[in-house]
C-alpha positions as CSV (number, residue, x, y, z in Angstrom):
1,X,12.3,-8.8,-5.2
2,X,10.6,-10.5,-8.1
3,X,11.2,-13.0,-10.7
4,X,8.1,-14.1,-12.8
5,X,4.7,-13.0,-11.1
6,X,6.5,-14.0,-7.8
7,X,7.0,-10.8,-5.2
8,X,9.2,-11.4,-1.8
9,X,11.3,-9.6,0.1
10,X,14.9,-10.6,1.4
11,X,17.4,-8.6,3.6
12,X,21.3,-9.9,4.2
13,X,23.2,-8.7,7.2
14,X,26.0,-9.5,9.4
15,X,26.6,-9.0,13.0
16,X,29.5,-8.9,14.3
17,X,27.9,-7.2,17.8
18,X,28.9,-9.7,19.8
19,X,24.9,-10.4,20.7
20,X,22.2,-11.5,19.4
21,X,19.8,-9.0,17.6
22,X,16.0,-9.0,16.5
23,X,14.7,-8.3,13.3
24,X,11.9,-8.0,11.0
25,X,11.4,-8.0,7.7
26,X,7.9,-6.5,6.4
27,X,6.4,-7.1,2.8
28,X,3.6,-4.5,2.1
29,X,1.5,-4.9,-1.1
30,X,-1.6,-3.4,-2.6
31,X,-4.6,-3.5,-0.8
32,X,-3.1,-4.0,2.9
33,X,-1.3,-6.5,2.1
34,X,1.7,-7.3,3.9
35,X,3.6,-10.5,5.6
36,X,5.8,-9.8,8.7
37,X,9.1,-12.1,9.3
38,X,11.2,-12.6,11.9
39,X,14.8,-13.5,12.1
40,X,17.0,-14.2,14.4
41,X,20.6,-12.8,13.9
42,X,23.0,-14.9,15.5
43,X,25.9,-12.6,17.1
44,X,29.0,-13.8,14.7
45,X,30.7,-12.6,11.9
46,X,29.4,-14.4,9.0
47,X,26.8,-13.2,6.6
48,X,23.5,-14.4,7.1
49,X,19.9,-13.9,5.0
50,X,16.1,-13.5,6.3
51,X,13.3,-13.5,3.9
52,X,9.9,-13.9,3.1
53,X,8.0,-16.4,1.2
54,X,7.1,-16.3,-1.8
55,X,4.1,-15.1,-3.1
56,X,1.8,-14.1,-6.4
57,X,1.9,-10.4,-7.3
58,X,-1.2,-8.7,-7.1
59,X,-1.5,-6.3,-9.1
60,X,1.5,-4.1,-10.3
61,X,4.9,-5.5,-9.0
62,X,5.8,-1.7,-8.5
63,X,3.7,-2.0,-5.6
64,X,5.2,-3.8,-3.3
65,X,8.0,-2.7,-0.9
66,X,10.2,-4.0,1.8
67,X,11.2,-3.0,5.4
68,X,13.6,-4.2,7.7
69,X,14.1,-3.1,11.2
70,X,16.9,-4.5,13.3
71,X,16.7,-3.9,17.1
72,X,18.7,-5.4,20.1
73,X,17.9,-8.7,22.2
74,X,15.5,-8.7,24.4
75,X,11.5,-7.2,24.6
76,X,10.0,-4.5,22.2
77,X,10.0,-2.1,25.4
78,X,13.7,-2.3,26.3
79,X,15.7,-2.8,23.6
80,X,16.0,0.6,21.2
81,X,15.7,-0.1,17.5
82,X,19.3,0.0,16.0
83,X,18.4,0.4,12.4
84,X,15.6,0.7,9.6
85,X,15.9,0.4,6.1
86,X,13.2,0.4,3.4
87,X,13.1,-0.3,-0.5
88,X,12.2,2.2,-3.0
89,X,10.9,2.0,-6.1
90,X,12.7,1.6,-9.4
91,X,12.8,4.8,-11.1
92,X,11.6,5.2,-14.4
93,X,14.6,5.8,-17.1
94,X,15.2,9.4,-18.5
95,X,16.5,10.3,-21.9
């Protein structure tokens, strides 16, 4: 997301489960940039948010995209990864 010269990234879910999940939110920018988030997602049924800070663009605001992985409880090596999901870029218009 962006507003201004301001670049973060934000991901909603809901879990309804019934445990608690992990997930991660990447931010990767120009030049190896990137800031990594974790959430926890509490196992009910209301809609909940994770995101990054805030930060200055560098360079184009294009640039940037996002990437959110959502995995079970538990360590890296047991728990399988239950879902990714990346941004992509806007599309230029066509006539």
């Amino acid at each position: 997301m962006t507003e201004g010269r301001e670049v973060w990234a934000r991901t909603y879910y809901r879990n309804t489960t019934g445990e608690r999940l992990r997930s991660f939110l990447t931010l990767m920018g120009p030049g190896g940039r990137a800031v990594e988030l974790r959430c926890e997602v509490e196992a009910h049924d209301e809609p909940g948010v994770c995101e990054t800070p805030r930060g200055p663009v560098h360079g184009a605001a294009d640039a940037y995209t996002a990437v959110a992985e959502y995995a079970a409880g538990g360590t890296a090596e047991e728990t399988p990864l239950l879902l990714r999901t990346g941004s992509n870029p806007a599309s230029p218009p066509t006539d």
